[in-house]
N, C-alpha and C positions, 0 to 999 in steps of 0.2 A: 467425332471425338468428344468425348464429357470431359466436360469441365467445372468445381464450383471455387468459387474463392469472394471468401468474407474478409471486412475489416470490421470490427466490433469493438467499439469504446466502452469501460464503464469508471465509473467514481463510486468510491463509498468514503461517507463521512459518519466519524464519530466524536462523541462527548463524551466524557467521563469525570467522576470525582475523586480522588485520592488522600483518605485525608490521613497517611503518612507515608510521603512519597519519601523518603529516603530509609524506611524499616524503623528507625531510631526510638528507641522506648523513653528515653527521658528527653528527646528535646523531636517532638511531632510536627512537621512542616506537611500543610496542607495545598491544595493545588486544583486548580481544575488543568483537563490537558486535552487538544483538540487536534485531530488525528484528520487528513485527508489523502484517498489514495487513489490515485486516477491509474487508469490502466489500460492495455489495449491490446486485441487477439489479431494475429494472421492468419484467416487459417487459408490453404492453398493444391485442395486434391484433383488430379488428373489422373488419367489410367495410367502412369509413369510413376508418380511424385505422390506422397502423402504429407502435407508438411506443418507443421503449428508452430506459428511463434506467436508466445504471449510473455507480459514482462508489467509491472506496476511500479512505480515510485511513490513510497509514502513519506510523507511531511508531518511532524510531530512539533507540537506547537505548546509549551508549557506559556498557563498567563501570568505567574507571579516567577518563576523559575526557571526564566528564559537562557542560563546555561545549560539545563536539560534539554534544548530545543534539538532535534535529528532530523536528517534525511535520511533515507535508502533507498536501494530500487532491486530487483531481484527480477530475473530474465529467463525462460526458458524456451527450448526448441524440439520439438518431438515427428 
């Protein structure tokens, strides 16, 4: 009987500059915002079963504007 099954991590990080994070034409608030998103695949096919789970959580990280800070995660199954 064949069998393969993966588990496969990755991260992506980013930086960015915004220099009017809020749109506002007469009052511009600038910002750097530092974004990290780790993530991880299952994948799991036998001559039965074809299955993908993959899913990330990202973390959003303002340095001056720390009530903009967010999490997410978003998950799928195929």
């Amino acid at each position: 009987m064949a069998a393969e099954f993966k588990v496969i991590p990755s991260v992506a990080l980013k930086g960015e500059y915004n220099d009017n994070v809020f749109f506002d034409e007469d009052d511009e608030e600038s910002d750097y915002i530092g974004t990290v998103t780790p993530g991880l695949e299952i994948i799991n096919r036998t001559e039965r079963l074809d299955l993908n789970l993959n899913g990330h959580y990202r973390i959003i990280r303002y340095s001056d504007q720390g009530d903009l800070d967010a999490e997410d995660y978003d998950g799928h199954v195929r």
